[in-house]
Structures are given as structure tokens and as C-alpha cells.
LONUVO-257057 format. One line per field, with one value per residue (C-alpha): residue in three letters; x, y, z. Coordinates in nm, 3 decimals. Example, Ala and Ser with C-alpha at 12.3 -4.5 7.8 and 13.67 -1.06 7.14 Angstrom:
BEGIN
aa: [ALA,SER]
c1: [1.230,1.367]
c2: [-0.450,-0.106]
c3: [0.780,0.714]
//
This chain:
BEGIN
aa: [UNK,UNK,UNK,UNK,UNK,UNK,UNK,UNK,UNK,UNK,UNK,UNK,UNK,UNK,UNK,UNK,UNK,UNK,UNK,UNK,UNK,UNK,UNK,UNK,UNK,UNK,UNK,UNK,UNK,UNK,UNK,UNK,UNK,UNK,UNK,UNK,UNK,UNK,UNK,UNK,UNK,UNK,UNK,UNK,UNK,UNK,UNK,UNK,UNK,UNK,UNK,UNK,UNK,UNK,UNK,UNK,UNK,UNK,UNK,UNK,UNK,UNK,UNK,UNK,UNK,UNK,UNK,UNK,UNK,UNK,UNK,UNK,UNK,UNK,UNK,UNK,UNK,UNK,UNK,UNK,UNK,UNK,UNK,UNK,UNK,UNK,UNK,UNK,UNK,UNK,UNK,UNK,UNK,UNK,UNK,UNK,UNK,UNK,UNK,UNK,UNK,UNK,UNK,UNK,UNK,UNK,UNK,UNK,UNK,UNK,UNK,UNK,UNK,UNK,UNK,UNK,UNK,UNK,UNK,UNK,UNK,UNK,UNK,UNK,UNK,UNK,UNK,UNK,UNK,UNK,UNK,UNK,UNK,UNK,UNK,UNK,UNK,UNK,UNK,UNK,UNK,UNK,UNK,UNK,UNK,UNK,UNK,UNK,UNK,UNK,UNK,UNK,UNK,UNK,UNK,UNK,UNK,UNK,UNK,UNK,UNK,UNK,UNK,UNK,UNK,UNK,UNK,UNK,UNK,UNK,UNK,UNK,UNK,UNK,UNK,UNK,UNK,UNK,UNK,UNK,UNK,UNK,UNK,UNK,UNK,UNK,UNK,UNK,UNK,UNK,UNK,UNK,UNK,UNK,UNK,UNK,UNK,UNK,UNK,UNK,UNK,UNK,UNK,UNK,UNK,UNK,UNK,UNK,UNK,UNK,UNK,UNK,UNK,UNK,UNK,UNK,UNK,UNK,UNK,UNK,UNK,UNK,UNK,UNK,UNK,UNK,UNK,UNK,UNK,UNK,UNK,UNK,UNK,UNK,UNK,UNK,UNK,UNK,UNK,UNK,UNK,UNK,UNK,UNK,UNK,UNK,UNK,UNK,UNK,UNK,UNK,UNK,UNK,UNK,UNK,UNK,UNK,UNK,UNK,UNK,UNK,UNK,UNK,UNK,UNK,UNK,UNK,UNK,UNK,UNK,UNK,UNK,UNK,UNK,UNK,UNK,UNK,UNK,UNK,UNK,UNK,UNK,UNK,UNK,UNK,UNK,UNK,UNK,UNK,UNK,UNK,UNK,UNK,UNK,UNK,UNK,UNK,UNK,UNK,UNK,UNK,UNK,UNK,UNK,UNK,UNK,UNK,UNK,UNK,UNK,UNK,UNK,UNK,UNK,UNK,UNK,UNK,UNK,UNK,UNK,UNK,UNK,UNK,UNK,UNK,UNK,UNK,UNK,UNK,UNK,UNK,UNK,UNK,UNK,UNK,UNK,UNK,UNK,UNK,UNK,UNK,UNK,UNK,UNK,UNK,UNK,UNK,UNK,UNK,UNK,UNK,UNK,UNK,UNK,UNK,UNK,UNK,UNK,UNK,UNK,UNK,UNK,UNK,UNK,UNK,UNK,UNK,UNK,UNK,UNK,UNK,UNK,UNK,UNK,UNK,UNK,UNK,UNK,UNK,UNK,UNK,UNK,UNK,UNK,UNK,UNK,UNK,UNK,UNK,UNK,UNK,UNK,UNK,UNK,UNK,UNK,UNK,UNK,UNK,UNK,UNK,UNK,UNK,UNK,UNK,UNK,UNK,UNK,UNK,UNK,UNK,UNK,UNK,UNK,UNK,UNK,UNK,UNK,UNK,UNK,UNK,UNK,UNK,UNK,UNK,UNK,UNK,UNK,UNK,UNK,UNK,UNK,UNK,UNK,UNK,UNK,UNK,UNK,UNK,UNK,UNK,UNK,UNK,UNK,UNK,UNK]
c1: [12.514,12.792,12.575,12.293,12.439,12.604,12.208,12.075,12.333,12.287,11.942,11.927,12.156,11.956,11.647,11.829,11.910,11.567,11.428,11.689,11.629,11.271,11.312,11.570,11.303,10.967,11.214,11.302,10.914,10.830,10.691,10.781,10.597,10.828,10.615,10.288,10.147,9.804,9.531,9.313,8.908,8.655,8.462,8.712,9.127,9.338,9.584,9.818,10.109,10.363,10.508,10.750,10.545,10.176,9.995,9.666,9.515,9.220,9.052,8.869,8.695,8.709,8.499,8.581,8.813,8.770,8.997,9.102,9.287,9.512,9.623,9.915,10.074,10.392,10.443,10.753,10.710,11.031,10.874,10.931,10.564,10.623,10.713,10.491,10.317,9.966,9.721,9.383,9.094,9.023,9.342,9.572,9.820,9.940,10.085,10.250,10.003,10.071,9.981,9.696,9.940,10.234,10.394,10.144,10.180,9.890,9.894,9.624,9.511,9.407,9.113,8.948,8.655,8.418,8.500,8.407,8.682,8.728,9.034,9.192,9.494,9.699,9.909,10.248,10.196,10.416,10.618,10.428,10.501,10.266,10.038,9.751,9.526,9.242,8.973,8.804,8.507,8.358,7.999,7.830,7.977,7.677,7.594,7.648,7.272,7.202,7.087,6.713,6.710,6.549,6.288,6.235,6.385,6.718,6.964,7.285,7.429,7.610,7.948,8.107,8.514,8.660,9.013,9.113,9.306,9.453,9.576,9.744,9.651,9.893,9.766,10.030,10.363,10.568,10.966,11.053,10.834,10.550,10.225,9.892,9.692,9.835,9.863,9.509,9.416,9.650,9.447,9.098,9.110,9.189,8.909,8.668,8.839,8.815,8.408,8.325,8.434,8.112,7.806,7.527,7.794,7.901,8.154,8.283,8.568,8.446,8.788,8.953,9.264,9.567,9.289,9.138,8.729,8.606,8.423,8.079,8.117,8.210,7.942,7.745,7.849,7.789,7.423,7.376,7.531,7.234,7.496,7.450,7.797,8.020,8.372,8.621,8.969,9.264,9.620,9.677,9.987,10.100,10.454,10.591,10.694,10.618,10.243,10.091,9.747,9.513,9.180,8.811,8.563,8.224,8.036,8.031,7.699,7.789,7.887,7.558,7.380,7.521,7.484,7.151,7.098,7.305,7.029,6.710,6.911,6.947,6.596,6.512,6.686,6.626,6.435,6.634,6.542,6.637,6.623,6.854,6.792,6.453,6.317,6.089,6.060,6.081,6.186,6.045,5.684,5.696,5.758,6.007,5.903,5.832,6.158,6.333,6.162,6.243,6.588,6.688,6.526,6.698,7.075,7.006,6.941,7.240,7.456,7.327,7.406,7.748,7.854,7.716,7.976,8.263,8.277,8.262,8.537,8.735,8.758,8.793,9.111,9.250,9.277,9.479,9.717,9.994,9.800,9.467,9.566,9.213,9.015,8.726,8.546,8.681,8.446,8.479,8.284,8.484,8.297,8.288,8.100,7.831,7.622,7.197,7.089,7.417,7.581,7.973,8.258,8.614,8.916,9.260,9.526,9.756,10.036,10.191,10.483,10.552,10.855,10.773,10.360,10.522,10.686,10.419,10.199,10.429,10.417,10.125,10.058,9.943,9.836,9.615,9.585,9.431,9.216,9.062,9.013,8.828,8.607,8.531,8.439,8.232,8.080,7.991,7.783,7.568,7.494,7.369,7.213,7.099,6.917,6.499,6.542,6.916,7.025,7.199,6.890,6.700,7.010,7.143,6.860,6.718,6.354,6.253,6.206,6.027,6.105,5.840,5.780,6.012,6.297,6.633,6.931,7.034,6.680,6.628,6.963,6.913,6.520,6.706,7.008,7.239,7.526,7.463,7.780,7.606,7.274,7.450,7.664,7.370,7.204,7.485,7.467,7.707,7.533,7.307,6.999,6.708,6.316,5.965,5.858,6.250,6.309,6.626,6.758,6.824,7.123,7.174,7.495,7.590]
c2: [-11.231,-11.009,-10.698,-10.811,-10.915,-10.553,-10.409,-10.596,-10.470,-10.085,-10.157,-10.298,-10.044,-9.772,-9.956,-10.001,-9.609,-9.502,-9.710,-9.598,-9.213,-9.285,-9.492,-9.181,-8.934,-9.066,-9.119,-8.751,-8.701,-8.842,-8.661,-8.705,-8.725,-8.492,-8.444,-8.504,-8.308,-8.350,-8.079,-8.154,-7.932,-7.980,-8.181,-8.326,-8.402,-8.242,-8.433,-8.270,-8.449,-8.223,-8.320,-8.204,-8.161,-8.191,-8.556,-8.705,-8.926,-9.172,-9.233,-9.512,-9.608,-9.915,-10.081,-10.384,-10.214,-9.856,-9.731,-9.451,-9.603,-9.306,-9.452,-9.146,-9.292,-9.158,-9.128,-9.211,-9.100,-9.017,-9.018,-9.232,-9.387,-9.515,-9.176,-8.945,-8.685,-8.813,-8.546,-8.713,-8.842,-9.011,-9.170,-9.440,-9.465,-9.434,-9.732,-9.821,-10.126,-10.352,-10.094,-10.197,-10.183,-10.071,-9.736,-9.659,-9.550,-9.667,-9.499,-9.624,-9.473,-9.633,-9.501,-9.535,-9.531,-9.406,-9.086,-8.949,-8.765,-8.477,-8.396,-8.187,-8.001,-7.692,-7.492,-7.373,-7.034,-6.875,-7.117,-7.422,-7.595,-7.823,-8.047,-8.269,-8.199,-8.456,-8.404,-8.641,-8.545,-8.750,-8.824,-8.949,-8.682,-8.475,-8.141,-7.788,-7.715,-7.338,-7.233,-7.127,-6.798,-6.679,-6.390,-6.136,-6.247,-6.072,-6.292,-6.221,-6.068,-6.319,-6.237,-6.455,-6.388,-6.509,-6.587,-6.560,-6.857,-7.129,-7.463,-7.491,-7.142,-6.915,-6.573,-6.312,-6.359,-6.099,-6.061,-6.247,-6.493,-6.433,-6.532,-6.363,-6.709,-6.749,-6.385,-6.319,-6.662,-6.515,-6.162,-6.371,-6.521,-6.210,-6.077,-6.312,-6.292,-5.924,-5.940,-6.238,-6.018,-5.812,-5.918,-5.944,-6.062,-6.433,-6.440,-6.724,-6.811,-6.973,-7.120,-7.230,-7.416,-7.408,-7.542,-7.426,-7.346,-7.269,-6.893,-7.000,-7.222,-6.914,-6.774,-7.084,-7.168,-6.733,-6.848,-7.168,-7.006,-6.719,-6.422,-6.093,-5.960,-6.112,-6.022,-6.122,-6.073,-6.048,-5.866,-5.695,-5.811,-5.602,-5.638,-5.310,-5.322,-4.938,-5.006,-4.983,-4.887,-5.076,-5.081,-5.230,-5.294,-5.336,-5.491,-5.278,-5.282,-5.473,-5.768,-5.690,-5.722,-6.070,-6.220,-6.160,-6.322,-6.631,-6.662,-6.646,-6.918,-7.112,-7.105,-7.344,-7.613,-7.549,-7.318,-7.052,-6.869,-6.490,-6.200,-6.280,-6.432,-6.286,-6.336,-6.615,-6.526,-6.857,-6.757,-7.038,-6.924,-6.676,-6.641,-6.509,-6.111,-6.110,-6.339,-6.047,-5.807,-5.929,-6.007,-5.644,-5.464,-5.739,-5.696,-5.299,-5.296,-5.523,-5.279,-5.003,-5.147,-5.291,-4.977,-4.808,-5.078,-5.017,-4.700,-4.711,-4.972,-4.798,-4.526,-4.727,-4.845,-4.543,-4.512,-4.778,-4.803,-4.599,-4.555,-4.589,-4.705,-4.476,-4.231,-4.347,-4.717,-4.880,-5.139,-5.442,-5.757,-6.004,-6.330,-6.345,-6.007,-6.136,-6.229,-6.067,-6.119,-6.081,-5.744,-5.828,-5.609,-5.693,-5.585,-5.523,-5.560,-5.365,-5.484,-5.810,-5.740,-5.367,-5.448,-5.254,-5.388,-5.736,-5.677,-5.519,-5.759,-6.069,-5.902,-5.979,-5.701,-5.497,-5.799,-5.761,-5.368,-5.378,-5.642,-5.405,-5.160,-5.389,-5.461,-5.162,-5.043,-5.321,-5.283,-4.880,-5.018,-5.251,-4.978,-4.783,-5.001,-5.292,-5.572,-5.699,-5.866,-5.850,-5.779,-5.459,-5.311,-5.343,-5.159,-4.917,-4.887,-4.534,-4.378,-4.254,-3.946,-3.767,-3.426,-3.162,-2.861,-2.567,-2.810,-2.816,-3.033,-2.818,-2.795,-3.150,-3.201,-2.946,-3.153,-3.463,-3.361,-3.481,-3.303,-3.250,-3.467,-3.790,-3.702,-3.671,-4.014,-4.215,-4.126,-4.108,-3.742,-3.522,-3.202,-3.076,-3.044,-3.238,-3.223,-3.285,-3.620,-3.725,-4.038,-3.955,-4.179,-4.031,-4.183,-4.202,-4.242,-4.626]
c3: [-8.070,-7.924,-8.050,-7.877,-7.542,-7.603,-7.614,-7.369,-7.108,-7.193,-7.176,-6.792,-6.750,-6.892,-6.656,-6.318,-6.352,-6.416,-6.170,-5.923,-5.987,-5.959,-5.620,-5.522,-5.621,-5.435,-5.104,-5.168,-5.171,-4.889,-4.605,-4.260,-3.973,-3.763,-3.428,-3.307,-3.050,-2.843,-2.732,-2.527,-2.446,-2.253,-2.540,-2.784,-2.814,-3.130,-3.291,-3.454,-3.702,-3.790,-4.137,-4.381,-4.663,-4.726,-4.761,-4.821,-4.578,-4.500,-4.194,-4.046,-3.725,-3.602,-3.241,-3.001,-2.908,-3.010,-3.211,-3.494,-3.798,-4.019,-4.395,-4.510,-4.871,-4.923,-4.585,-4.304,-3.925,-3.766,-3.413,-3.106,-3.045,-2.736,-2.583,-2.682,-2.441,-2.455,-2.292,-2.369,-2.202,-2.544,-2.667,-2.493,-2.687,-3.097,-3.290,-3.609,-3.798,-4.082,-4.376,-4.652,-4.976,-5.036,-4.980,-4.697,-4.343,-4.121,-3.789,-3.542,-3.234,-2.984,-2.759,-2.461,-2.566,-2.920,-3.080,-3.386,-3.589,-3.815,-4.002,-4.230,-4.346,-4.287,-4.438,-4.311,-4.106,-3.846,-3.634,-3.787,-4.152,-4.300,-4.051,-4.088,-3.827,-3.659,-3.403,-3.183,-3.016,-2.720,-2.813,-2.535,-2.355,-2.246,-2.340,-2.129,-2.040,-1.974,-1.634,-1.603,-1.567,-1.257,-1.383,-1.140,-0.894,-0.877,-1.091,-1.123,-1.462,-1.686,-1.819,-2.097,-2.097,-2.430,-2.460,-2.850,-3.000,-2.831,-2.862,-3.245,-3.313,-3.124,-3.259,-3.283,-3.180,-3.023,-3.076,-2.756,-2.882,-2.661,-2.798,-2.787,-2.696,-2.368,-2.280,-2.379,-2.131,-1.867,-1.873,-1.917,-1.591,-1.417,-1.568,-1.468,-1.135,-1.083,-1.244,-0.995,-0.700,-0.766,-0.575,-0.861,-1.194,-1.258,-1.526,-1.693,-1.934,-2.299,-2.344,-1.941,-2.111,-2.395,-2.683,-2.972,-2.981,-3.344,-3.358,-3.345,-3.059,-2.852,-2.909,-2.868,-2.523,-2.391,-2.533,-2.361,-2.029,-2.122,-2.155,-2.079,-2.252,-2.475,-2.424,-2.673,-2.539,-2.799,-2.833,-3.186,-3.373,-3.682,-3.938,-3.817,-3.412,-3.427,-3.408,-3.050,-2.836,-2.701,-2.885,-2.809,-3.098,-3.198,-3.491,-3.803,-4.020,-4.295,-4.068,-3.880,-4.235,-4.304,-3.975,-4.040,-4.307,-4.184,-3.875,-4.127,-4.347,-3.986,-3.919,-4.177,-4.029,-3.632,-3.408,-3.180,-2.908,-2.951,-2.764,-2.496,-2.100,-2.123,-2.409,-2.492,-2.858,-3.070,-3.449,-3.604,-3.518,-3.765,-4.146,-4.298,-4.342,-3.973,-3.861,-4.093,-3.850,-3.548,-3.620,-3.797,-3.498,-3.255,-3.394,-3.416,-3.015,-2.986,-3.155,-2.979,-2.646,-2.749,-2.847,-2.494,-2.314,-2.547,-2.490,-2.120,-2.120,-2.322,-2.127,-1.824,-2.026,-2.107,-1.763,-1.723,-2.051,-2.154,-2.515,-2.647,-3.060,-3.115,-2.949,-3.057,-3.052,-3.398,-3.593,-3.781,-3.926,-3.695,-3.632,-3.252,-3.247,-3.469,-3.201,-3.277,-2.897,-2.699,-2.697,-2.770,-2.825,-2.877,-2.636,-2.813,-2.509,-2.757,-3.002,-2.867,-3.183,-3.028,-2.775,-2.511,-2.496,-2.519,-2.186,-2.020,-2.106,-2.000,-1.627,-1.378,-1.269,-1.577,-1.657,-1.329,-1.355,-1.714,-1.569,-1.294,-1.593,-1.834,-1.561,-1.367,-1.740,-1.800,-1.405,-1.509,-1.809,-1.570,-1.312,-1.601,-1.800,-1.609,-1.781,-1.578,-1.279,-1.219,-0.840,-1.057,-1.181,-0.806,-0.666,-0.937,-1.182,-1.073,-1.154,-1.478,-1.563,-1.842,-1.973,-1.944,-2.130,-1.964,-1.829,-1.900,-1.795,-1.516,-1.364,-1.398,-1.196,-0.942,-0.914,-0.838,-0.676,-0.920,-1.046,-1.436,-1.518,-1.400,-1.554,-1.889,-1.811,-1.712,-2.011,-2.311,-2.335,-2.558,-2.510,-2.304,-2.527,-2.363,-2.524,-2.404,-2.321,-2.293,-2.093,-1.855,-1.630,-1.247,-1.106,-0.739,-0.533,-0.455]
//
């Protein structure tokens, strides 16, 4: 008997310790619910829950009232509910709820009125650790409509300014901790400020606020606001702080090559309009080999005149900057340039992790002077090349000229009283080589 009572005693012994290391090790496990933190657009709120290690989660919707419920197993939150910083239009308030079984944290979030969410994890990067991220959009919120353009009857030319990152995506940070996504906002507005001060341009910001708008809806609203430039507006970040120069960039082929593909692929589910504010060119009237057509020769003129405004704004910048990182326009496959009927490029403010750019950029007025830069580069392009019925093209577009057989540059200058310089600018001349039946455009003073 003794020998038994003696067994049965190691063995709850041998139990309680287990069961004790096992308790000690899922606490351990746990993750925490550290912060959460609220973003708010023009169409939906972020939620972001900061945690201490990654989680699973379930989500459920619930009506009368509305509301978002969030199941996390495993899962404490170390955050004071009652106080948090709500900046929604969507959510009232977040709450702790009896969970469904044990070992679960239900969240629920209370709204004022139906959403539909989205979630999904992310990784630690930069500042942030692990966070489980959930969107509600607003539904019966009504969609942006684009304006009706107004053919031939001198519209203005539409500018679309887009800020790069925002909301839980800071971009690069600089040394001092400044970070590209409100540096790149800051410089935006200016922008659009400087552009708007031009009788004949409306410019307007994709992204107005501190929150995060996904690539293609970038792009999405410069189309829907019938865009005549897309201008993405970024500051370069890079491991050594040696790096520096501002840069401005342009689609590369292979990323022209695969957008174009992505847009036939598209056309089997919905019909698009393409070719721009003027164009009335429906792809889904065709088939495929002449949709292929249409779109190659489409994305080819859109290269050709983003690279035409790149390179006038980047000489406008160098201008303005203490370095150009190139001499030349660089190119790259980068989503928010991927755009067949808008011409876009991509402005690099310069490195945000070189010290000295850092604090140039954190003051107003380069802020303000590269501003005036950017946009007397992109205001050169317009006077130029001026899209059908735009105020710009009844004022600066200038008569046509073809080449006939015994001209050269210089006569066709002295013709038009023009000095040979702005003959060569108008019409993106390296050398002076013209040949019969050459279109040139004849600029004109302002």
C-alpha cells in the first residue's frame, strides 16, 4: 500500500509539473495586443493591432446594431479600451465581449453604421513588429464620378499629384527619423498649389491625408478624375547615408510589356475606356488581336510622352537641387507608372537616409522651391505638347510646319523668327538634322 501511495504521489507530481510548464509555456506564447492605432481615407478606416507576436484571427459581421466582431486565440490585449484615439467616421468605439471558447480574445467594434472588412497580416518591418491589420470600407458611400470632359471647348489640363505611402506605410526613414510619407505629402500639396496657380491646369492630390491608398487605386482615381499626367511623388531611401540626388523616372519596357498583358486579361471581366480624356475607344468592342493592337500602340505613345515630361522636369529640377543622382531619366517597372493611357513618371525628392537631404527636405522652403521646379517643368511640357481642346493648346500650341526640300533648321528659324534653340526645344531635337516632309512645331513667345 505504502508503495503505491509512494507512486501515486510522484505521479501527480510528475502531472502538476507538466501541466504547469505547459500552462507557463502557452502564457509565454501569448501575444499581446500592445497598441491599436486608427487611419482613417476618404473611403474606408484602417485598424491596426499592434502585437507581440503573430496570431490568427476570425472575423464576423454582425447588424442591429452594426458591428465588427474579431476572435484572436491565444491572445491578451494590454490596451486601455476606453481611451483609445478613435479617428473614424465608421467606428464608435472597441470593446472586450464574452469570448466563444476558451483561450480566445473577442474584440468587437462597434460601428456607426455597415462596413465591410478586409484583413490580414504583417510582418515586422522598420519601426513596426508584427500587426494584424483590418479595413473597413463604407459601402454605401458613393463613388468619385469623373468630370465630363468638355471637348473643344478649352478645358483645363488635369494634373494627378501622388503622394507615395502613407498611413501604416511610412516609406523610408531618414536618421532623424523623418519619414518619406509625410515629406512626400508636405511637397504634394505645394505642388498642386504651385500647378493650380496656372490659368488652364487643375491639379489634384490622389492621397489629401496621413492614409494608405493601394497602387492601383492611384491610378484609378487620376482615371476617374480623366488625367492628363500622373505624377508620383516619392523620396529615395538607401542603407548607406552616402547615397544622394534627386531622380525622376519613367516606365521601363518590360513593365510596359506586362501591364499589357494585365489590361487584355482585364478585359474579360469589364469594359475600359482607353486612350485618355479624349478618347472614346471602348476595348471590349474588339477581339483580342485588335485589343492587342490598340493597347501596344496605346502604351508605346504613353511612353513616348512620359519620357518627353521627364525630361523637361528633370531639368527643371536640376535647376533647383544641389544634385541630380543621374543625368539622364532612369527607368523601372514600378506599379504606379504602369498606367497605358496616362503618361506618368516618378519624382525622386532625393535620399531621405542622406543627412544633409533629410534636412533640406524637413524645411519649407525647399520644400516650396523644389515645388516651383517640379512644376514649371511639368508647365514647359504642356506649352509644348498640349493635349485637343485644352485652354494650353489654343494659347501655346503654335502652327505646323512641314519641311521642304532645300530647308534646314536655321532657315526654318530665320522663316519664323525663332531663334534655333526653341525650334529644337519645341520639337525634342538633339541635332540639327531636319528632312523633307518633317513636321516641326513653331513656337511663339508667351
Amino acid at each position: 500500500m505504502t508503495n503505491y501511495n509512494d507512486m501515486m504521489r510522484k505521479w501527480l507530481t510528475i502531472t502538476l509539473s507538466m501541466l504547469m510548464l505547459t500552462l507557463g509555456i502557452s502564457a509565454a506564447q501569448a501575444s499581446v495586443i500592445q497598441s491599436m492605432r486608427f487611419w482613417q481615407s476618404p473611403e474606408s478606416t484602417r485598424v491596426v493591432l499592434d502585437l507581440s507576436s503573430p496570431v490568427t484571427h476570425e472575423i464576423s459581421i454582425l447588424e442591429n446594431p452594426h458591428r465588427i466582431v474579431v476572435d484572436i486565440p491565444g491572445a491578451n490585449v494590454n490596451v486601455d479600451l476606453n481611451r483609445l484615439d478613435i479617428q473614424s467616421d465608421l467606428v464608435k468605439r472597441v470593446r472586450k465581449s464574452s469570448p466563444p471558447r476558451d483561450g480566445v480574445l473577442r474584440l468587437v467594434l462597434d460601428l456607426n453604421k455597415a462596413a465591410k472588412p478586409k484583413s490580414f497580416s504583417l510582418k515586422p518591418y522598420q519601426e513596426y513588429g508584427d500587426r494584424l491589420v483590418i479595413d473597413l470600407f463604407d459601402e454605401s458611400r458613393e463613388e468619385i464620378q469623373p468630370p465630363v470632359a468638355a471637348q473643344g471647348s478649352d478645358r483645363d489640363i488635369v494634373v494627378a499629384v501622388d503622394a507615395g505611402h502613407g498611413g501604416e506605410d511610412p516609406g523610408a526613414i531618414g536618421g532623424r527619423g523623418t519619414k518619406e510619407k509625410d515629406i512626400v505629402l508636405a511637397l504634394s500639396k505645394e505642388l498642386v498649389k504651385e500647378l493650380n496657380k496656372v490659368e488652364g491646369i487643375k491639379a489634384f492630390l490622389t492621397r489629401t491625408g496621413d492614409y494608405y491608398l493601394p497602387h492601383r487605386k492611384r491610378t484609378d482615381l487620376a482615371r476617374l478624375q480623366r488625367a492628363d499626367l500622373f505624377v508620383s511623388v516619392h523620396a529615395d531611401g538607401f542603407k548607406s547615408p552616402r547615397a544622394k540626388g534627386a531622380s525622376v523616372w519613367v516606365l521601363n519596357l518590360h513593365g510596359a510589356k506586362s501591364e499589357v498583358a494585365r489590361w487584355m486579361q482585364m478585359q474579360e471581366e469589364k469594359s475600359e475606356l482607353l486612350g485618355g480624356v479624349d478618347s472614346s475607344v471602348v476595348l471590349s468592342n474588339y477581339d483580342n488581336s485588335v485589343k492587342s493592337v490598340l493597347l501596344d500602340l496605346q502604351m508605346e505613345n504613353s511612353i513616348t510622352e512620359s519620357t518627353k515630361v521627364a525630361n523637361i522636369v528633370h531639368g527643371a529640377m536640376s535647376k533647383v537641387v544641389p544634385k541630380m543622382h543621374k543625368k539622364h531619366v532612369e527607368e523601372n517597372s514600378l506599379l504606379v507608372l504602369k498606367n497605358p493611357d496616362i503618361p506618368s513618371i516618378l519624382v525622386e525628392l532625393g535620399f531621405i537616409t542622406n543627412p544633409e537631404e533629410e534636412a533640406l527636405m524637413k524645411t519649407a522652403s525647399y520644400r516650396q522651391k523644389l515645388a516651383r521646379g517640379v512644376g514649371d517643368g511639368i508647365v514647359d511640357y504642356f506649352k509644348q505638347h498640349a493635349p485637343d481642346g485644352t485652354l494650353f493648346a489654343a494659347r501655346y500650341r503654335q502652327n505646323i510646319y512641314h519641311v521642304q526640300r532645300g530647308d534646314s533648321l536655321i532657315k526654318v528659324a530665320r522663316r519664323f523668327n525663332v531663334s534655333v534653340r526653341d525650334l529644337k526645344s519645341a520639337n525634342q531635337l538633339s541635332t540639327n538634322v531636319v528632312r523633307i516632309g518633317q513636321k516641326l512645331v513653331i513656337p511663339t513667345a508667351e
